[in-house]
PyMOL Python script that loads the backbone (N, CA, C, O; Angstrom):
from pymol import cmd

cmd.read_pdbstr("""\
ATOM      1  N   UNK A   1       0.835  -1.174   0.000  1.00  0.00           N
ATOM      2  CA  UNK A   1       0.000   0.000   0.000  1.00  0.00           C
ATOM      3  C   UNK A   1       0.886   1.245   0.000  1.00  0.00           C
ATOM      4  O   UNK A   1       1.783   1.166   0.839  1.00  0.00           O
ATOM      5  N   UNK A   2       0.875   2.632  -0.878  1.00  0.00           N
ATOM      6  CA  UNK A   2       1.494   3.682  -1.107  1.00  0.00           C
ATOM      7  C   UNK A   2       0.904   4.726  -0.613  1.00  0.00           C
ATOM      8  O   UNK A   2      -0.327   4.721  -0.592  1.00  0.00           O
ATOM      9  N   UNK A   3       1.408   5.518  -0.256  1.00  0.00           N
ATOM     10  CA  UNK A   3       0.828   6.748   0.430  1.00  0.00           C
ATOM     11  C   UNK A   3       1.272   7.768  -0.155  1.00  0.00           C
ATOM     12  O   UNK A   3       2.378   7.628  -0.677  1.00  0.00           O
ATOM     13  N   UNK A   4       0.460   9.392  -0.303  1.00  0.00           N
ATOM     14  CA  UNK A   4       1.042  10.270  -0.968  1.00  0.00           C
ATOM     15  C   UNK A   4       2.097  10.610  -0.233  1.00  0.00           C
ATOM     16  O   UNK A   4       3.198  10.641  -0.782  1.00  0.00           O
ATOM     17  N   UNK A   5       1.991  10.871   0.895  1.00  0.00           N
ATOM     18  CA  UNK A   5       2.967  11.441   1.343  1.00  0.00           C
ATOM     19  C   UNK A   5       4.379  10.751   2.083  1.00  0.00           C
ATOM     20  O   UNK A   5       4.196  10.100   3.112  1.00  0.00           O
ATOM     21  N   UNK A   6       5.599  10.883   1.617  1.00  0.00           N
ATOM     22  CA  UNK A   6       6.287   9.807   1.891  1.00  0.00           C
ATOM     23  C   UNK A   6       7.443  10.494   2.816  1.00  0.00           C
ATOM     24  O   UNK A   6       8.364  10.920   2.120  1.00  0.00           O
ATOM     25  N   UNK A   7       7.545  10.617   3.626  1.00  0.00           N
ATOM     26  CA  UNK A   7       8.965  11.606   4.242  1.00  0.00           C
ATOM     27  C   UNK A   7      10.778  11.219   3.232  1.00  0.00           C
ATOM     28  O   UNK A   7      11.495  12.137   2.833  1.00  0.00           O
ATOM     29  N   UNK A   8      11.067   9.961   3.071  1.00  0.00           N
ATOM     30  CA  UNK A   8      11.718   9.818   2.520  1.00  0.00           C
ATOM     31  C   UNK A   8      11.937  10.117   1.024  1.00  0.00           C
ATOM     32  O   UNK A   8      12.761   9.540   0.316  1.00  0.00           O
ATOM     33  N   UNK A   9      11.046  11.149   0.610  1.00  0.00           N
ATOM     34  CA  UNK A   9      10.357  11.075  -0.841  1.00  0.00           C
ATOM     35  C   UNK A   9      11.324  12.298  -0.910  1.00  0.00           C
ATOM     36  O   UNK A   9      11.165  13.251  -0.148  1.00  0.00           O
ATOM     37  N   UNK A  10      12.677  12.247  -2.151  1.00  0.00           N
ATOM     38  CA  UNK A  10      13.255  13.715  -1.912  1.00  0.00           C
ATOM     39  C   UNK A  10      12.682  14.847  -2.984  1.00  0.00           C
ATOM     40  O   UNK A  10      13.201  15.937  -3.223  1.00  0.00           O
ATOM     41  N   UNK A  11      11.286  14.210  -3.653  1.00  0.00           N
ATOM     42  CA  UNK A  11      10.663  15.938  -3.847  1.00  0.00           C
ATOM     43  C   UNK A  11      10.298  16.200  -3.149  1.00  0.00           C
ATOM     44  O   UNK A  11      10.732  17.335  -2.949  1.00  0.00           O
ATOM     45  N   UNK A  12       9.448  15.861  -2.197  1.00  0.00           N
ATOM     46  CA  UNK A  12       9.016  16.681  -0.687  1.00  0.00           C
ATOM     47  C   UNK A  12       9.851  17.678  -0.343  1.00  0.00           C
ATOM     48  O   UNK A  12       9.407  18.824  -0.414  1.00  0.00           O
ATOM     49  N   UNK A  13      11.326  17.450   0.132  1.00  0.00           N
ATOM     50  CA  UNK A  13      12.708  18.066   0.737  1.00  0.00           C
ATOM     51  C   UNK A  13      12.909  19.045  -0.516  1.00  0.00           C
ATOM     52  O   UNK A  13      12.975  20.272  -0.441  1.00  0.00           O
ATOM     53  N   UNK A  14      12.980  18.402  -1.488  1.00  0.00           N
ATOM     54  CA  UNK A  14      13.695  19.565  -3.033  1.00  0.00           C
ATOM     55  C   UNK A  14      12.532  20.917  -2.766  1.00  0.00           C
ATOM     56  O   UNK A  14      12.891  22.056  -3.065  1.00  0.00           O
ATOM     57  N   UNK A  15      11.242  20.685  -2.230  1.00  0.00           N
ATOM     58  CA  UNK A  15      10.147  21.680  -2.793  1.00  0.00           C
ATOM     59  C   UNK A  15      10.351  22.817  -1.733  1.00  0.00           C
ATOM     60  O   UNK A  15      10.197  24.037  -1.794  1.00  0.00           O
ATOM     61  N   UNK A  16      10.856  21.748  -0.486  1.00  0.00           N
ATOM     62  CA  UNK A  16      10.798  22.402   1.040  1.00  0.00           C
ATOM     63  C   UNK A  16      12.006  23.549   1.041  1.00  0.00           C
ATOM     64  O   UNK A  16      12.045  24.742   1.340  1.00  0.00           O
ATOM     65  N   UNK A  17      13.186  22.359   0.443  1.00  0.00           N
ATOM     66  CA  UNK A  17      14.671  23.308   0.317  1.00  0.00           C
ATOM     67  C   UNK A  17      14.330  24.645  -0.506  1.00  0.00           C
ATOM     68  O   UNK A  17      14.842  25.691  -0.107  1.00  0.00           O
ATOM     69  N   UNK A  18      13.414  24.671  -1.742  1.00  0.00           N
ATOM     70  CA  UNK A  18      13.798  25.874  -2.735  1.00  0.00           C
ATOM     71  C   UNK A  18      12.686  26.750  -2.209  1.00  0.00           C
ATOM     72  O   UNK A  18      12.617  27.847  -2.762  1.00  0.00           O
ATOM     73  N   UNK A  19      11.999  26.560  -1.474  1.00  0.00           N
ATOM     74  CA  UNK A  19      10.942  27.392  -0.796  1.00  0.00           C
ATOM     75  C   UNK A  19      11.649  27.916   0.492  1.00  0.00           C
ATOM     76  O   UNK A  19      11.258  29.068   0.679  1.00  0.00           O
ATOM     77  N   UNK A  20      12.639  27.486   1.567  1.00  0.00           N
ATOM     78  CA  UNK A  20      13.333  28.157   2.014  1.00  0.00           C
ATOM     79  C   UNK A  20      14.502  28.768   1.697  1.00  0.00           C
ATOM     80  O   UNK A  20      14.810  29.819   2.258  1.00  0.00           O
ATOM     81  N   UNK A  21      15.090  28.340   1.006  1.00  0.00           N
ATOM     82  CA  UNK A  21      16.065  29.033   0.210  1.00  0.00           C
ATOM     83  C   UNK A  21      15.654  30.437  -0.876  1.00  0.00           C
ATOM     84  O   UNK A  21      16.316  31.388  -1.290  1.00  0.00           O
ATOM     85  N   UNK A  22      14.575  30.102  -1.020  1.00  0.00           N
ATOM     86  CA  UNK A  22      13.938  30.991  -1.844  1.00  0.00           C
ATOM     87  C   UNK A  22      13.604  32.684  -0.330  1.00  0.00           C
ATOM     88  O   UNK A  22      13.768  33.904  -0.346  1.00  0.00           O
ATOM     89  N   UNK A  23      13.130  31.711   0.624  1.00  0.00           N
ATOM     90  CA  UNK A  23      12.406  33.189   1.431  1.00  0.00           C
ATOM     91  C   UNK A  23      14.470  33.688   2.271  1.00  0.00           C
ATOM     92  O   UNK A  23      14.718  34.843   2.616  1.00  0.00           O
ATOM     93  N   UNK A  24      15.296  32.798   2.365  1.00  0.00           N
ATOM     94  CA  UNK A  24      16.314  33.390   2.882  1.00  0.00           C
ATOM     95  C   UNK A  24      17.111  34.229   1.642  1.00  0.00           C
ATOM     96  O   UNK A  24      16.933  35.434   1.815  1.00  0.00           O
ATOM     97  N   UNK A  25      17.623  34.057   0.898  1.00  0.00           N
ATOM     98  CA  UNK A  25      17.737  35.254  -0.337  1.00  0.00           C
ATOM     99  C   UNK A  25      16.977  36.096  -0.306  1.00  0.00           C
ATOM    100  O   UNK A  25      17.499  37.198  -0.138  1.00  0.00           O
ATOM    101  N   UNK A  26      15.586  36.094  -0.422  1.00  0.00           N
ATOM    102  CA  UNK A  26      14.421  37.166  -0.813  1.00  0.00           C
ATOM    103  C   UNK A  26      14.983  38.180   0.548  1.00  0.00           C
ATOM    104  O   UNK A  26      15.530  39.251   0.287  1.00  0.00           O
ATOM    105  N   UNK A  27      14.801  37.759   1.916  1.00  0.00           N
ATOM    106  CA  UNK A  27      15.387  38.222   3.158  1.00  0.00           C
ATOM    107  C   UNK A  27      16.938  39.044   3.041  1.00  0.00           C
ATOM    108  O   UNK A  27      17.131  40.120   3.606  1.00  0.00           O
ATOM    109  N   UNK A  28      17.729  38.511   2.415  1.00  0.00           N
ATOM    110  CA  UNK A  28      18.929  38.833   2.497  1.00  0.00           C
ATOM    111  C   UNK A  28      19.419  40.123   1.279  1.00  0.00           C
ATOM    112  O   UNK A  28      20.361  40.914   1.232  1.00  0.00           O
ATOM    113  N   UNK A  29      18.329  39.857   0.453  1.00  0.00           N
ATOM    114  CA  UNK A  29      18.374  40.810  -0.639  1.00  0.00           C
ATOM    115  C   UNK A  29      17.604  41.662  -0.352  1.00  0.00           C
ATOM    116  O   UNK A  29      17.655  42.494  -1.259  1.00  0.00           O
ATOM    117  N   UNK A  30      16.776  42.011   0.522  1.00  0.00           N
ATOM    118  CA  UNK A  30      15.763  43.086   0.823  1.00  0.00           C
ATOM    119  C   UNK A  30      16.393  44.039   1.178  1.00  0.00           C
ATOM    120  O   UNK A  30      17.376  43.680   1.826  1.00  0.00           O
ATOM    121  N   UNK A  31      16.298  45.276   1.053  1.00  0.00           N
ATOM    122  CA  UNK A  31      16.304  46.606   1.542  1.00  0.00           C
ATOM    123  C   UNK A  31      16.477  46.931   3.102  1.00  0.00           C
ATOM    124  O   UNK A  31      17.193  47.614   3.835  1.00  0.00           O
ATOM    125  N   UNK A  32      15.471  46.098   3.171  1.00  0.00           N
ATOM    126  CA  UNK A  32      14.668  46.338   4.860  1.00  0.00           C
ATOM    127  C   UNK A  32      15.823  45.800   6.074  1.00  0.00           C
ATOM    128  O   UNK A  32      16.256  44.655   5.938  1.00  0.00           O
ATOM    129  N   UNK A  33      16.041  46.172   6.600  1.00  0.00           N
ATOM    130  CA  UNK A  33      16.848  44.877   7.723  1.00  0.00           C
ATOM    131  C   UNK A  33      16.142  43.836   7.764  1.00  0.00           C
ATOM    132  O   UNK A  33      14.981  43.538   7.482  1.00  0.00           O
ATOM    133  N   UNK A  34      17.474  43.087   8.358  1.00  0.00           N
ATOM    134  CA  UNK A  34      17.038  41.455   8.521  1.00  0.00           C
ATOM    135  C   UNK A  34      15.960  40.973   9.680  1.00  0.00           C
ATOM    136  O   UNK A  34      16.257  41.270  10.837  1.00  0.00           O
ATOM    137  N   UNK A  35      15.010  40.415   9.502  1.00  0.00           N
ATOM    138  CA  UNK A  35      13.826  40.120  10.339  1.00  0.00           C
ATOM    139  C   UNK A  35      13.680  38.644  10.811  1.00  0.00           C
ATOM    140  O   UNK A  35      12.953  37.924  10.127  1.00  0.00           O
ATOM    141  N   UNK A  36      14.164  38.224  11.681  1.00  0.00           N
ATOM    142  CA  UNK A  36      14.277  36.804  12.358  1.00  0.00           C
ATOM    143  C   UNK A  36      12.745  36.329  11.873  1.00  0.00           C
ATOM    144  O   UNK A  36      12.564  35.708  10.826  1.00  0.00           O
ATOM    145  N   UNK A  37      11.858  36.646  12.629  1.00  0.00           N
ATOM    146  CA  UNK A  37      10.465  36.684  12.965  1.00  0.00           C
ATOM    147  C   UNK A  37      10.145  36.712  11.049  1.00  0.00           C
ATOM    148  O   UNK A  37      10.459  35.588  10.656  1.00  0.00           O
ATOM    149  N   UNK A  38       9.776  37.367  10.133  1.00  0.00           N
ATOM    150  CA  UNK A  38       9.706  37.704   8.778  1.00  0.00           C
ATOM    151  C   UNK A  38       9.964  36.382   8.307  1.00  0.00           C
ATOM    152  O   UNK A  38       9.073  35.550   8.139  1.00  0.00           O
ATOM    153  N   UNK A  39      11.378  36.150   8.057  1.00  0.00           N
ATOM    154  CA  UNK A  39      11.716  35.038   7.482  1.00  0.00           C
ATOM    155  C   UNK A  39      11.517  33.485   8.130  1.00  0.00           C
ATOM    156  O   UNK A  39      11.948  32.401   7.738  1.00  0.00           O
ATOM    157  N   UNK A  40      10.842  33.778   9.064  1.00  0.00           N
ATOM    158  CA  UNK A  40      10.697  32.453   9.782  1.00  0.00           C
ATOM    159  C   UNK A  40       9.453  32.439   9.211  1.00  0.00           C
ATOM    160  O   UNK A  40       9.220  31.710   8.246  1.00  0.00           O
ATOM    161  N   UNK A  41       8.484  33.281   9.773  1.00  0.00           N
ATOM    162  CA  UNK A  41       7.273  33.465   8.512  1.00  0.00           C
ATOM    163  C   UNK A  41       7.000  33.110   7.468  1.00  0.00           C
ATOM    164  O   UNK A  41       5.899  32.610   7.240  1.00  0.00           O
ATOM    165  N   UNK A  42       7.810  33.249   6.656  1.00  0.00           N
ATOM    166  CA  UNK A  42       8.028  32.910   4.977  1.00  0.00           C
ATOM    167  C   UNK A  42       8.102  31.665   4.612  1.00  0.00           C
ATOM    168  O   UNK A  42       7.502  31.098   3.699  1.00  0.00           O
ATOM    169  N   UNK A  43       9.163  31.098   5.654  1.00  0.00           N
ATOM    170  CA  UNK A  43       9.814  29.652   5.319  1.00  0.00           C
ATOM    171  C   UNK A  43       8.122  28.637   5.819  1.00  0.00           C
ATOM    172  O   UNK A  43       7.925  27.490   5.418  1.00  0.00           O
ATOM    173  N   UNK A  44       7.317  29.262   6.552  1.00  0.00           N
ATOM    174  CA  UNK A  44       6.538  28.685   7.246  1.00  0.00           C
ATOM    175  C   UNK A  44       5.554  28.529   6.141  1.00  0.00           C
ATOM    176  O   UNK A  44       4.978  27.496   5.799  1.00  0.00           O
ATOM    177  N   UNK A  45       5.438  29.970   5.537  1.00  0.00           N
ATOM    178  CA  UNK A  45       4.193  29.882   4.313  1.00  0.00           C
ATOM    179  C   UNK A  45       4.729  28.907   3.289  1.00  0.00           C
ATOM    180  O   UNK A  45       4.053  27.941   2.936  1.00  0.00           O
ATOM    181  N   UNK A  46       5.678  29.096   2.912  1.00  0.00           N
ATOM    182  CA  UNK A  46       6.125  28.684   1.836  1.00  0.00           C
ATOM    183  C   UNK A  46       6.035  26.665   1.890  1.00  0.00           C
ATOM    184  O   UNK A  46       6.033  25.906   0.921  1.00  0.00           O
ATOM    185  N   UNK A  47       5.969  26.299   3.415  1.00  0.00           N
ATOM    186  CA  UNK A  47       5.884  25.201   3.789  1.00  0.00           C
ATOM    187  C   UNK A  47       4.668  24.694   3.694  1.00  0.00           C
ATOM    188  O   UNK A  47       4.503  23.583   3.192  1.00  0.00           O
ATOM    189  N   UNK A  48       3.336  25.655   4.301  1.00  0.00           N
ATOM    190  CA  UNK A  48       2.381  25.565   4.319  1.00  0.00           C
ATOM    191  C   UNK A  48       1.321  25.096   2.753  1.00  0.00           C
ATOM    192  O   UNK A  48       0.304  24.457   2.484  1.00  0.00           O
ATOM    193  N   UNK A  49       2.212  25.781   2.178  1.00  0.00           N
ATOM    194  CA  UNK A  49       1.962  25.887   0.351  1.00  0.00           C
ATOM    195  C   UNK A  49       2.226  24.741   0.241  1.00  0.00           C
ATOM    196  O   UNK A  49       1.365  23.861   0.228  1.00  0.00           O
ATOM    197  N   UNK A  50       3.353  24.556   0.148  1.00  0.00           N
ATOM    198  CA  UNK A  50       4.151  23.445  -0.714  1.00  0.00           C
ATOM    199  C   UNK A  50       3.618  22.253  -0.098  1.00  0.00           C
ATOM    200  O   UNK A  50       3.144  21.526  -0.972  1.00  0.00           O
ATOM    201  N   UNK A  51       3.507  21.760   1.065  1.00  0.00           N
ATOM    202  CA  UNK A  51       2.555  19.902   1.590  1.00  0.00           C
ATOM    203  C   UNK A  51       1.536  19.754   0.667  1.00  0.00           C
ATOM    204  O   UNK A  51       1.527  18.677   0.072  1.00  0.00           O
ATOM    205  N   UNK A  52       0.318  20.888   0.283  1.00  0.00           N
ATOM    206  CA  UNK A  52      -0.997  20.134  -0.016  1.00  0.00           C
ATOM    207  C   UNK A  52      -0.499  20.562  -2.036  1.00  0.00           C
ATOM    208  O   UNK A  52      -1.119  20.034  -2.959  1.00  0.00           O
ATOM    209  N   UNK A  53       0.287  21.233  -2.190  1.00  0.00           N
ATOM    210  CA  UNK A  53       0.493  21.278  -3.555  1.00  0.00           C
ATOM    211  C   UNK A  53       1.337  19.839  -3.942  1.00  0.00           C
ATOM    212  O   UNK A  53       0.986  18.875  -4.622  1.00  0.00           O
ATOM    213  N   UNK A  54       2.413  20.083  -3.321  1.00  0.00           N
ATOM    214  CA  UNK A  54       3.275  18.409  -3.480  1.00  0.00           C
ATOM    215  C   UNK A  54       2.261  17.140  -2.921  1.00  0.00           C
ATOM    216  O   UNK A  54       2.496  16.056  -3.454  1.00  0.00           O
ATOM    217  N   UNK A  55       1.656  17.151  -2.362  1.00  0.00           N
ATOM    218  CA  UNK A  55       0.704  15.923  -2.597  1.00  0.00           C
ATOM    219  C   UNK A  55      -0.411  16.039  -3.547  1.00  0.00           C
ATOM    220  O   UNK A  55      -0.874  14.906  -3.678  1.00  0.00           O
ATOM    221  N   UNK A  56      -1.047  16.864  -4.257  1.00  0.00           N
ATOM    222  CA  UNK A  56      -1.386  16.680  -5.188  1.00  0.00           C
ATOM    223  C   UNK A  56      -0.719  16.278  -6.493  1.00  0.00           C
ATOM    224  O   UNK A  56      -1.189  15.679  -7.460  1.00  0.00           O
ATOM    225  N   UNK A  57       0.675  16.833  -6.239  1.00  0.00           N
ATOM    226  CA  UNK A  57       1.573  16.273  -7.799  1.00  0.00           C
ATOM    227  C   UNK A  57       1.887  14.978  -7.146  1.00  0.00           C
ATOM    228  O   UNK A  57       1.825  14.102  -8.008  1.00  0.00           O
ATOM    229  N   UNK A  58       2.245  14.411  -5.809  1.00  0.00           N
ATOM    230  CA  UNK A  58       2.076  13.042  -5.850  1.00  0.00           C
ATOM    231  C   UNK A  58       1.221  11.939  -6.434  1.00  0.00           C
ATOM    232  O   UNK A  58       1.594  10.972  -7.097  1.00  0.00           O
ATOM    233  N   UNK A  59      -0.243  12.344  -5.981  1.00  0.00           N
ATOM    234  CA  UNK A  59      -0.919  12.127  -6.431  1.00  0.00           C
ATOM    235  C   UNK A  59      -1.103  11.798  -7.901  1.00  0.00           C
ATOM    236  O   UNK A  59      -2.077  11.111  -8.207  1.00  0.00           O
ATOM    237  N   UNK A  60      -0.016  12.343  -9.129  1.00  0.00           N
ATOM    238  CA  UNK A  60      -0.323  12.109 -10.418  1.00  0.00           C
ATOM    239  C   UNK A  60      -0.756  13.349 -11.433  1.00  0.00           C
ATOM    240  O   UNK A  60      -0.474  13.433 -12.629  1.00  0.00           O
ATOM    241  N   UNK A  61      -1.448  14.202 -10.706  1.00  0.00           N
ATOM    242  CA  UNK A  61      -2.183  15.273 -11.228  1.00  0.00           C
ATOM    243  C   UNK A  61      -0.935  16.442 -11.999  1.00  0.00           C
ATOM    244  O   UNK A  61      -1.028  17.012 -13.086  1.00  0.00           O
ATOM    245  N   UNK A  62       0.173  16.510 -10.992  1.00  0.00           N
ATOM    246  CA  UNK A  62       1.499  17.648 -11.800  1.00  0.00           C
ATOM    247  C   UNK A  62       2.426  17.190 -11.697  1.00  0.00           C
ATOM    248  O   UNK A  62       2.648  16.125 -11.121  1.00  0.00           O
ATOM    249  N   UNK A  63       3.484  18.153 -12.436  1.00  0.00           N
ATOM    250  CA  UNK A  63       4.730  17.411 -12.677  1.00  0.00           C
ATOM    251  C   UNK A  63       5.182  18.004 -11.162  1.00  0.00           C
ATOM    252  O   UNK A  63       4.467  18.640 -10.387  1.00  0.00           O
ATOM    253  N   UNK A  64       6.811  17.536 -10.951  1.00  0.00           N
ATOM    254  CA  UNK A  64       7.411  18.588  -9.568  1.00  0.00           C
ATOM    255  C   UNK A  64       7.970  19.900 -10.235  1.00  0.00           C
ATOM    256  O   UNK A  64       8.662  20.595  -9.492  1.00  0.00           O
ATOM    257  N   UNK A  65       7.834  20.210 -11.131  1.00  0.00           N
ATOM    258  CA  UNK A  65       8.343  21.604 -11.524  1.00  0.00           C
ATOM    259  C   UNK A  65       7.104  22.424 -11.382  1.00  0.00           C
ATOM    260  O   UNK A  65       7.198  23.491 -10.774  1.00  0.00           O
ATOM    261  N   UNK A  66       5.674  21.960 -11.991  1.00  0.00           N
ATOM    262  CA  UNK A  66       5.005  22.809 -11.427  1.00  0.00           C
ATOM    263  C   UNK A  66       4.491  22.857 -10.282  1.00  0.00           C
ATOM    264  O   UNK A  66       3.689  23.698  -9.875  1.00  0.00           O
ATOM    265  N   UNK A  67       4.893  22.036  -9.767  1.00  0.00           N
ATOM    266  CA  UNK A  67       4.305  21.836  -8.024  1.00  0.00           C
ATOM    267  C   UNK A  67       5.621  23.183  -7.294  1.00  0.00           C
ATOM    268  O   UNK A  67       5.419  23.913  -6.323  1.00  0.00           O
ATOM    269  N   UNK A  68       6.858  23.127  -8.137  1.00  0.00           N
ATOM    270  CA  UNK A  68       7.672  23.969  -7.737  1.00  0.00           C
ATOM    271  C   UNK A  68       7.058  25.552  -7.243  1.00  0.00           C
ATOM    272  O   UNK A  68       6.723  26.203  -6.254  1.00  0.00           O
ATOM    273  N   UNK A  69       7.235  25.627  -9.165  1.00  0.00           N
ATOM    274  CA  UNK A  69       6.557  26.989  -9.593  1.00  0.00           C
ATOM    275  C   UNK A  69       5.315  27.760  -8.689  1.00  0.00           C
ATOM    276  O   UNK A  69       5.329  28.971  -8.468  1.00  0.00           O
ATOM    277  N   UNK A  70       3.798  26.448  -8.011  1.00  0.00           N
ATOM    278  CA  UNK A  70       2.638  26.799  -7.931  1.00  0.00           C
ATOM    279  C   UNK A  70       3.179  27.247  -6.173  1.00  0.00           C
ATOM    280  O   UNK A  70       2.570  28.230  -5.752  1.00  0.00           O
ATOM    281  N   UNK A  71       3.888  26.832  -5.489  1.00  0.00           N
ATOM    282  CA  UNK A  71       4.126  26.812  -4.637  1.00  0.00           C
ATOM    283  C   UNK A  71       4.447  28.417  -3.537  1.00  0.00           C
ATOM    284  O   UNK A  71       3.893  29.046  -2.636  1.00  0.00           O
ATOM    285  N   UNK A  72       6.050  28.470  -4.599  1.00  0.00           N
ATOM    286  CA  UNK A  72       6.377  29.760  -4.755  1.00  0.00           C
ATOM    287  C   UNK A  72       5.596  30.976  -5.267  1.00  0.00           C
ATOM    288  O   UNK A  72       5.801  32.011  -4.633  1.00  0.00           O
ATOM    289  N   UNK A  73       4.740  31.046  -6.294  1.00  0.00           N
ATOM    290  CA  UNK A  73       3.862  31.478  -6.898  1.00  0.00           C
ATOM    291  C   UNK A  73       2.783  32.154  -5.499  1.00  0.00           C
ATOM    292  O   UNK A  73       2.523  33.291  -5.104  1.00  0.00           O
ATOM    293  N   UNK A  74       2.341  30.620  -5.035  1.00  0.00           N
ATOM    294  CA  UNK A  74       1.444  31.451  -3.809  1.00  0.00           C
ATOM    295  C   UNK A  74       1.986  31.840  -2.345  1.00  0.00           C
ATOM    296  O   UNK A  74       1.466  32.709  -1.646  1.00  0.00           O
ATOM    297  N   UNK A  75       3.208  31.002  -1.951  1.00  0.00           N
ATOM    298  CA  UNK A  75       3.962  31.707  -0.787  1.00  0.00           C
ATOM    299  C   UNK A  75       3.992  33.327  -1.021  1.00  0.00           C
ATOM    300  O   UNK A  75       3.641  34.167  -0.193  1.00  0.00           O
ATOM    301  N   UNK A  76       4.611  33.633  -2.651  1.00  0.00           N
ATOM    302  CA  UNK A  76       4.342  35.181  -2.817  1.00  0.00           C
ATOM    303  C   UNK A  76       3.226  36.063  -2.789  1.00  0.00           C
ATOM    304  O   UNK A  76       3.280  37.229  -2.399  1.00  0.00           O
ATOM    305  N   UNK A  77       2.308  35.532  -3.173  1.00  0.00           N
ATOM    306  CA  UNK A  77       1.350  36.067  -2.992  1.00  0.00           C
ATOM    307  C   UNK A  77       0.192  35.637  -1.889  1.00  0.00           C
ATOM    308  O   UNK A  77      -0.968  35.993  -2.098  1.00  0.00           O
ATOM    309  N   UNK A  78       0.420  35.114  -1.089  1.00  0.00           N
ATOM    310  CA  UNK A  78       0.014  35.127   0.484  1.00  0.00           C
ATOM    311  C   UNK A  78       0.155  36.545   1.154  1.00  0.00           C
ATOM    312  O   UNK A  78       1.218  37.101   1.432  1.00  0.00           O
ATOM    313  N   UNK A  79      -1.020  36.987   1.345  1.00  0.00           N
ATOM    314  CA  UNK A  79      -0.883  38.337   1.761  1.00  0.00           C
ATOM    315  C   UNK A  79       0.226  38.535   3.368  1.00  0.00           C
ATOM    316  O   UNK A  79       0.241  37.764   4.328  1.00  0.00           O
ATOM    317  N   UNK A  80       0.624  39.156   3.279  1.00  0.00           N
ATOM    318  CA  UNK A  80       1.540  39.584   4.664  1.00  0.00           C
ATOM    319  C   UNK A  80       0.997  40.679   6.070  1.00  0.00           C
ATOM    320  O   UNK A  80       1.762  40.904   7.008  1.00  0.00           O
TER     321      UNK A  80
END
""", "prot")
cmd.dss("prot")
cmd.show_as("cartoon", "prot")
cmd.util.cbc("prot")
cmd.orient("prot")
């Protein structure tokens, strides 16, 4: 029996890594000073996104590039 969600599964980690990696650059390149609290935030949305999007591309329905893309896509536009 298979389950969508697999912890050992390394798109899970690839989606998780470029979604935090993504909000620590965005952080580090900002203008603003650095915000502990902000970027912990980010990494959180961006986490929040990425579980029910990456189990739907588990699921069959997308590839992992657009599970990438859809991810990031709405971490950004998650209002703040």
């Amino acid at each position: 029996m298979n389950t969508a969600i697999e912890y050992g599964n390394p798109d899970l980690w690839l989606v998780l890594l470029m979604l935090a990696a993504g909000a620590v650059s965005s952080a580090l390149l900002s203008t603003n000073p650095l915000n502990i609290r902000r970027l912990i935030g980010d990494v959180l949305r961006g986490v929040i996104v990425a579980i029910p999007l990456w189990t739907y591309g588990a699921l069959g329905h997308a590839s992992i590039l657009q599970v990438i893309v859809l991810a990031g896509l709405s971490a950004v536009a998650w209002p703040h």
